[in-house]
C-alpha positions as CSV (number, residue, x, y, z in Angstrom):
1,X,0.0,0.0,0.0
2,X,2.7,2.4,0.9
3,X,4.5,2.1,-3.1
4,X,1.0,3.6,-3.3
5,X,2.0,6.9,-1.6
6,X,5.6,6.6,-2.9
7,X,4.1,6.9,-6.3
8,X,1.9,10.3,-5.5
9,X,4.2,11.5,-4.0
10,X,6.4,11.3,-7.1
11,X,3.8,12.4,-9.1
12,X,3.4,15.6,-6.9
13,X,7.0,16.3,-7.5
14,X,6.9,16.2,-11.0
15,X,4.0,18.2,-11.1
16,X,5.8,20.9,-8.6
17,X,9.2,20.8,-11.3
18,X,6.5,21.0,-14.3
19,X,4.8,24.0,-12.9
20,X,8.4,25.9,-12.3
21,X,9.5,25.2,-16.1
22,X,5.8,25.9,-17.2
23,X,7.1,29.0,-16.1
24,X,10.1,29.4,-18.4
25,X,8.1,28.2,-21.0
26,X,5.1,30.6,-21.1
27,X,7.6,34.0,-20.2
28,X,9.8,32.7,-23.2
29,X,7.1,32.3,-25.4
30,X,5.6,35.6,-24.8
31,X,9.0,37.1,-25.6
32,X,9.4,35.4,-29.0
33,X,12.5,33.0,-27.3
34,X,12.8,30.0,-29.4
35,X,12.6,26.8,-27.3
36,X,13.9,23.6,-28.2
37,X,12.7,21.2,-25.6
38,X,10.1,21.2,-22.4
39,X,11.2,17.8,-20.3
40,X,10.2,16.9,-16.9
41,X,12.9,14.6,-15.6
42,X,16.6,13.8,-16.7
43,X,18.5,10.7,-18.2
44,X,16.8,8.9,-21.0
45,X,13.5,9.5,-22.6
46,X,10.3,7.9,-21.7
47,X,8.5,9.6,-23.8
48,X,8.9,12.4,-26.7
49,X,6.8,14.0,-28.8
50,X,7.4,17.2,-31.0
51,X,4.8,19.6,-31.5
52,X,3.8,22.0,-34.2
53,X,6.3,24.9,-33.3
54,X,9.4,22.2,-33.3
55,X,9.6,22.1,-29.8
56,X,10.4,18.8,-27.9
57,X,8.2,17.7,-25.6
58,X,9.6,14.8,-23.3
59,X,8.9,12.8,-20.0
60,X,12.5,11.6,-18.5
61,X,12.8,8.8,-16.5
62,X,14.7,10.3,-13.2
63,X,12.1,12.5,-11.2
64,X,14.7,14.7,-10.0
65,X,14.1,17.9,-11.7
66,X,13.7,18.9,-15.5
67,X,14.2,21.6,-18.1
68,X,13.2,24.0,-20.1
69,X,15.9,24.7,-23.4
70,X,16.2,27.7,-25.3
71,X,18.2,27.5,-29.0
72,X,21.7,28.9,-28.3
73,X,22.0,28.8,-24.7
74,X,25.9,28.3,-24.9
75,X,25.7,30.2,-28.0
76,X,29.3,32.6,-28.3
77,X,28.2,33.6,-32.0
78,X,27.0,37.6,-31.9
79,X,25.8,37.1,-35.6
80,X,23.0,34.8,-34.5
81,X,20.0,37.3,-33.2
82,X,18.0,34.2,-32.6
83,X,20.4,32.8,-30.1
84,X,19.7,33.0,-26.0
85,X,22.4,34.4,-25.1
86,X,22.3,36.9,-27.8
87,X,18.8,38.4,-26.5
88,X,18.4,41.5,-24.5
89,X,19.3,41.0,-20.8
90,X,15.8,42.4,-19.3
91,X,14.2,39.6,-21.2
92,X,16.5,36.8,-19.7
93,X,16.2,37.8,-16.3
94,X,11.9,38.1,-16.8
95,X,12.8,34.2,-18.2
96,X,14.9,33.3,-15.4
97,X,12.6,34.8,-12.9
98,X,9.7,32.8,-14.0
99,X,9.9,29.8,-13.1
100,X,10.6,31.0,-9.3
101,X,7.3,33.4,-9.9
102,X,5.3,30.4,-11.4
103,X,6.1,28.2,-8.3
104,X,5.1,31.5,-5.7
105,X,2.0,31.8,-7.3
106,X,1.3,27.9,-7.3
107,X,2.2,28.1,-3.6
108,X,-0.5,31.4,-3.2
109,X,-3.4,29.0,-4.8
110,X,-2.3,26.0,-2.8
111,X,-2.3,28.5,0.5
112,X,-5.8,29.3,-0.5
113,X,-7.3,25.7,-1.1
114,X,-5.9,24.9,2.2
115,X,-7.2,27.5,4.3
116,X,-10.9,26.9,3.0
117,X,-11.0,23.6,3.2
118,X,-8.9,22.4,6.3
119,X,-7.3,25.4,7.6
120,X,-4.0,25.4,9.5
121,X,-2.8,27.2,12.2
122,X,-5.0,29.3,13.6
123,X,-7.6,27.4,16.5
124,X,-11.3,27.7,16.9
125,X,-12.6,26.8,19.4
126,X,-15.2,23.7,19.6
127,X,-15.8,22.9,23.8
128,X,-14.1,22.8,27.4
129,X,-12.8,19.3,28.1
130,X,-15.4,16.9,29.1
131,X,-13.9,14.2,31.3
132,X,-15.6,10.7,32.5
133,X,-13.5,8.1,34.5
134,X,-12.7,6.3,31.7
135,X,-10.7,9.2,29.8
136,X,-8.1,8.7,32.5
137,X,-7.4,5.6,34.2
138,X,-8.2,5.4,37.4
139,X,-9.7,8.7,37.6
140,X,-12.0,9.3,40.5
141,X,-15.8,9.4,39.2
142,X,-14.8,11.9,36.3
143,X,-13.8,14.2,38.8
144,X,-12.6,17.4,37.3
145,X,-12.1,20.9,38.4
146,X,-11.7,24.5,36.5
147,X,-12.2,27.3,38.6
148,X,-12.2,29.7,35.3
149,X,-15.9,28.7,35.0
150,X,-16.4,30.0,38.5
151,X,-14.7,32.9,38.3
152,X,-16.1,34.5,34.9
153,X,-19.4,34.8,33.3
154,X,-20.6,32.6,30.2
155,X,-19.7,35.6,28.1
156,X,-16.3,36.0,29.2
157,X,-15.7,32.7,28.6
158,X,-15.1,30.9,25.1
159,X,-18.2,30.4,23.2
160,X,-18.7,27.5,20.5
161,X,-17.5,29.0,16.9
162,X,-15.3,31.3,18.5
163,X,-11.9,31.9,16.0
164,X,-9.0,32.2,18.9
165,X,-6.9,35.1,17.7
166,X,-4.2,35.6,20.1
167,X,-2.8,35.1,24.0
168,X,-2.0,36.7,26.1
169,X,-0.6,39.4,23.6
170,X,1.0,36.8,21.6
171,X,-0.7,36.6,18.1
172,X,-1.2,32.9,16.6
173,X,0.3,32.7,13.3
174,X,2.8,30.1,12.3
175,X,5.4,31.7,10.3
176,X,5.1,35.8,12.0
177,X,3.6,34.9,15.5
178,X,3.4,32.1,17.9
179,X,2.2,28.6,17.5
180,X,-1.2,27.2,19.2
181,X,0.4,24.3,21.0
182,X,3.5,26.3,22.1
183,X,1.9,29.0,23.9
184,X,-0.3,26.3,25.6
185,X,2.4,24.2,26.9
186,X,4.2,27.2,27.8
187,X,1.7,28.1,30.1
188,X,1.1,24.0,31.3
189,X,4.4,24.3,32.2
190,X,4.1,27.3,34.3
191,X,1.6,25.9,36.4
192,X,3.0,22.9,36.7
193,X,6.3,24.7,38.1
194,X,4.1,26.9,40.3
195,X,2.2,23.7,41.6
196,X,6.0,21.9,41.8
197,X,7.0,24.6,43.9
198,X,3.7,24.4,46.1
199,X,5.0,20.4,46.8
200,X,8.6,21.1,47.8
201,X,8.0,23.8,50.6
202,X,5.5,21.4,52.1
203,X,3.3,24.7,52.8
204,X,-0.3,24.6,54.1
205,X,-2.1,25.2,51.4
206,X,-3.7,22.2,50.1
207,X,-2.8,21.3,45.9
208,X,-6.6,22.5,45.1
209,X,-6.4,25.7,46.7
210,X,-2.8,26.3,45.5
211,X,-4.7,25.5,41.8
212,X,-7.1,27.7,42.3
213,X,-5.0,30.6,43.4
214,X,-2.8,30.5,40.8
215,X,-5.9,30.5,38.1
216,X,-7.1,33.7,39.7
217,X,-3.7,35.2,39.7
218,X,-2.4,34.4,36.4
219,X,-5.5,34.6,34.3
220,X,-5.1,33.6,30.4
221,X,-6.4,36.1,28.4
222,X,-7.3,35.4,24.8
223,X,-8.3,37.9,22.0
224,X,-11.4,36.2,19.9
225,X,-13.4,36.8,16.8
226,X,-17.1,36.2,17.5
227,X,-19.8,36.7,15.4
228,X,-17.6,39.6,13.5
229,X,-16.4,41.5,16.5
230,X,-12.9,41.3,18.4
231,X,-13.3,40.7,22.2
232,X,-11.4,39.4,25.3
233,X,-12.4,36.5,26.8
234,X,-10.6,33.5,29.5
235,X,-8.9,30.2,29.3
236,X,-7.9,28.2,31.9
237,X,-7.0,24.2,32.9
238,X,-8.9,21.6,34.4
239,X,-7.6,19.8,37.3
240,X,-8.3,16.2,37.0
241,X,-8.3,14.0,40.4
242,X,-6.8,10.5,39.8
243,X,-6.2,7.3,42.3
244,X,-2.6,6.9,43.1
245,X,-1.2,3.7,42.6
246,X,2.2,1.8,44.0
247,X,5.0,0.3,42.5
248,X,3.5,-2.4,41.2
249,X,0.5,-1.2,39.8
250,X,-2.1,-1.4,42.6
251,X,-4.2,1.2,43.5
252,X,-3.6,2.9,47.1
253,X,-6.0,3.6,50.0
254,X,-5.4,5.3,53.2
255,X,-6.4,3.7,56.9
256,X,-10.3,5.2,56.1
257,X,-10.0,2.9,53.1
258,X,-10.4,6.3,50.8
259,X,-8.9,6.4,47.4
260,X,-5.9,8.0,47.4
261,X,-5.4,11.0,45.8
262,X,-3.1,12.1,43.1
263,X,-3.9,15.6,40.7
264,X,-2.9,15.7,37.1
265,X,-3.8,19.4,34.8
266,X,-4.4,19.3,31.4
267,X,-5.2,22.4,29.2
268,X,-9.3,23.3,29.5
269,X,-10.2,23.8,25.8
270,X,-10.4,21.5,23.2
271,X,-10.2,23.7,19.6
272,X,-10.0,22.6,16.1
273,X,-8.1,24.5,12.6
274,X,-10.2,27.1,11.4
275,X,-11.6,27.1,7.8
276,X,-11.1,30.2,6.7
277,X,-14.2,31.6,4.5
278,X,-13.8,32.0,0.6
279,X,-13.3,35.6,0.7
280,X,-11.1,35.1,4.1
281,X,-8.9,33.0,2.3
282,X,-8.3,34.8,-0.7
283,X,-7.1,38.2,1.6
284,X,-5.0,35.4,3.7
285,X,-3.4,33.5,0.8
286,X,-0.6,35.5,-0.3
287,X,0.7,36.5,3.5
288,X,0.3,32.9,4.3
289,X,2.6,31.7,1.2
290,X,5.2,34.6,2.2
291,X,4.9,33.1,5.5
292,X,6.0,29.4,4.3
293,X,8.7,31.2,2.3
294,X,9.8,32.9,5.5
295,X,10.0,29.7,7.4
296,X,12.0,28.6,4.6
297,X,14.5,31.3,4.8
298,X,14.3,30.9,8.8
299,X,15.5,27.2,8.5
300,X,18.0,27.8,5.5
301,X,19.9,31.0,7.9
302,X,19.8,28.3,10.8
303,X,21.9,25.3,8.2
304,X,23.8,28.0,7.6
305,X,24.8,29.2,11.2
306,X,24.8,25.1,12.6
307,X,21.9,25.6,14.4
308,X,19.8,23.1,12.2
309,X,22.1,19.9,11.6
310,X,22.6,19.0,7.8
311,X,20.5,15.6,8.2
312,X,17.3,17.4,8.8
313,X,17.2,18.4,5.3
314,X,16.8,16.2,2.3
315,X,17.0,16.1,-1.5
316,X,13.9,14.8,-3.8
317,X,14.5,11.3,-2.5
318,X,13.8,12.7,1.2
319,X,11.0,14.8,0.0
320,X,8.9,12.2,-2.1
321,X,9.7,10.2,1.5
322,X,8.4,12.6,3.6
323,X,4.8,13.1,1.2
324,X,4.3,9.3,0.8
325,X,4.5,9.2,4.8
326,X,2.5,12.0,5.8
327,X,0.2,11.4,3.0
328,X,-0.2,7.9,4.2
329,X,-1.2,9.5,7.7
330,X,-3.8,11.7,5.9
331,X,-4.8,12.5,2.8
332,X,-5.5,16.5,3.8
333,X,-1.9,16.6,4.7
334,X,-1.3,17.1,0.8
335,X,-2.6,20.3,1.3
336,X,-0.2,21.4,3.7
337,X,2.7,20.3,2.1
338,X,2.1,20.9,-2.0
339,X,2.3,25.0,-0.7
340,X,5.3,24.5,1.5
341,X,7.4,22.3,-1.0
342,X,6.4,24.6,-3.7
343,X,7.4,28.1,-2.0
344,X,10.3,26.1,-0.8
345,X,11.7,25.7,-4.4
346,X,11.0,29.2,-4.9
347,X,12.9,30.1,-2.6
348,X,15.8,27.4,-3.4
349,X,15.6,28.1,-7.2
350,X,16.7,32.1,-6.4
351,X,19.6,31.4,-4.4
352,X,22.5,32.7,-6.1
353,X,23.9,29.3,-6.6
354,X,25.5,28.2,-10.1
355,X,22.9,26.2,-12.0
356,X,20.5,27.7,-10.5
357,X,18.3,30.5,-11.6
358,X,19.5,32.8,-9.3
359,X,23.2,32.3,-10.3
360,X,22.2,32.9,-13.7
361,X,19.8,36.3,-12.9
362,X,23.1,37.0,-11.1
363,X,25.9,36.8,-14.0
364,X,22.6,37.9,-16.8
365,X,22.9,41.2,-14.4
366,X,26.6,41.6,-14.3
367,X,26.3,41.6,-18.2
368,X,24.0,43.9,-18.2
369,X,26.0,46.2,-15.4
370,X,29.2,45.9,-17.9
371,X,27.3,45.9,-21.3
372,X,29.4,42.9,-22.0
373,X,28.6,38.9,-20.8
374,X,31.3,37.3,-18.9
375,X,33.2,35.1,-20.8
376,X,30.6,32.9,-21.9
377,X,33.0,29.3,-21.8
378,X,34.0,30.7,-18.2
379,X,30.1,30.9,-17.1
380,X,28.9,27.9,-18.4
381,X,31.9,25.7,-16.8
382,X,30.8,27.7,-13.1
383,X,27.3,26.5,-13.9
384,X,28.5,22.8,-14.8
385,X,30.4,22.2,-12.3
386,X,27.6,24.3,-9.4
387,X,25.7,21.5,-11.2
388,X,27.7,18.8,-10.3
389,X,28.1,19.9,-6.9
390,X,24.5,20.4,-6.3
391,X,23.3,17.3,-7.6
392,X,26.3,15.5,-5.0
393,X,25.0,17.5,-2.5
394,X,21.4,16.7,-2.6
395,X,22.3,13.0,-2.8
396,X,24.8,13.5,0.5
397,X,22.1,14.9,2.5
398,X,19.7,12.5,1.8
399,X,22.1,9.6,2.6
400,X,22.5,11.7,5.6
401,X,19.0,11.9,6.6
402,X,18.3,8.3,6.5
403,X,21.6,7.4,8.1
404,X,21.7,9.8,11.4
């Protein structure tokens, strides 16, 4: 079943390399470039067939990237107007830059299919926890506390449909803001060390009271949207009582013969992703694809500084891998990932790497800077052997990733 996934997932990566050449292909067109070939893979051809306009249209058999060719790409002959290399350098940059624009905007549509449909990272709210004893084992009659609900009125608390916008101050938004789960354990932990510290000094307040005091003293605020209109409300935790057991398993009782008790705190709300409306989606879309390529960037200065060890990347074997699996988990997970692998080769495609389209916007500039190319034999042996070196690289870090 998984060669299943494995086979999507290739699928989705050729369609991600076929919508950054489509790119190429349409800006060349559009400026009269002659093109000799529009292939989707490397090594030998699967398939080939030549349309009305000469152009070669072919299916490779390695998935690992593909190509769009002009006539006279390595052209060094001036007298040959036709030629690549021999066009102005505005329109070879708007070429170059294409493809990267093609995969931004495929990103921008994918952002906006997955925000209507599944959403993503912003929460809305769907209950508070609802606990019975069998939730937890050996939990005491469903026995749950949350003294928010005593301290607050029904409008101050969260409301069913309510779109959970930020907390305390800290805006929710993956790639500019905080993350959901984050801000909640960060405030599980608190307690936790508050109710840790309430333990160790042995003090007279009882662990219910010391709960409850520091729910009224630290109270979680949380900016909502509901029914159109932007207002404050509370979240808090639920204190869950639980038998205690001994070493080996068996629950304890004291000398009454009364259970005895242990306390476990879990967060109080239970939310869901919010599905963004049509016209919500289409305002969100474009920030939300920046935002991917800004994670990208984020991760990329982290490689770069050893923050991020080299095995957490991959090449295309990794990242038809990594679809197939989370794929396999859940089909909606597609529409998390087609945005983020296409902004990230966007963002990849534009480094100023030789090969790469950036590299080449970088020496088509230069020329353009000098009025005269750089020797053309000297800049198509940088881009052969950047080409070389990319494709070993890709291949080292994703031996690397399956090995450490």
């Amino acid at each position: 079943m998984y060669i299943l996934y494995i086979f999507l997932a290739i699928i989705i990566l050729l369609v991600m390399v076929m919508v950054h050449e489509f790119g190429h292909y349409v800006v060349g067109r559009m400026l009269n470039f002659k093109i000799t070939e529009f292939s989707i893979g490397f090594g030998k051809s699967i398939f080939s067939r030549t349309n009305k306009r000469g152009e070669l249209i072919s299916l490779r058999i390695f998935p690992l990237g593909g190509y769009c060719a002009f006539a006279g790409e390595e052209e060094t002959n001036p007298q040959d107007k036709s030629a690549f290399t021999n066009q102005k350098p505005w329109k070879r940059i708007l070429v170059f830059l294409a493809g990267v624009t093609f995969n931004f905007a495929f990103a921008v549509l994918t952002s906006f299919l997955l925000l209507c449909t599944v959403g993503y990272d912003i929460p809305q709210f769907v209950n508070y926890q609802q606990f019975t004893s069998l939730d937890i084992e050996n939990m005491i009659d469903g026995s749950a506390y949350s003294p928010i609900k005593d301290l607050y009125s029904q409008e101050q608390l969260l409301m069913k449909g309510d779109v959970i916008i930020s907390i305390n101050g800290e805006k929710i938004d993956f790639a500019y803001g905080a993350n959901y789960n984050d801000l909640v354990n960060t405030e599980v932990k608190k307690l936790n060390q508050f109710i840790s510290n309430v333990r160790e000094g042995n003090q007279a307040t009882g662990e219910r009271e010391a709960f409850k005091e520091y729910t009224e003293q630290n109270p979680i605020t949380a900016i909502v949207k509901r029914d159109g209109h932007y207002q404050e409300v509370y979240m808090g935790f639920t204190q869950l009582q639980v038998q205690k057991e001994d070493e080996n398993g068996n629950l304890l009782y004291d000398e009454n013969n009364n259970p005895v008790l242990n306390y476990t705190y879990t967060w109080d709300v239970n939310v869901k992703a919010y599905v963004h409306s049509v016209g919500e989606a289409l305002e969100r879309a474009v920030p939300f694809a920046f935002g991917l390529a800004w994670v990208v960037l984020k991760s990329l200065f982290l490689l770069l500084t050893f923050q991020l060890p080299i095995s957490s990347i991959g090449g295309p074997i990794t990242t038809i891998a990594t679809i197939a699996t989370y794929t396999q988990a859940s089909i909606s997970n597609l529409l998390v990932l087609i945005p983020l692998i296409s902004a990230n080769l966007a963002i990849f495609n534009i480094l100023p790497i030789p090969a790469l389209d950036g590299a080449h916007v970088l020496f088509t500039t230069i020329e353009a800077i000098r009025k005269k190319p750089i020797k053309r034999e000297l800049e198509n042996t940088i881009h052969l052997v950047g080409l070389i070196v990319l494709f070993g690289f890709v291949i080292l870090v994703d031996i690397l990733h399956f090995l450490l």
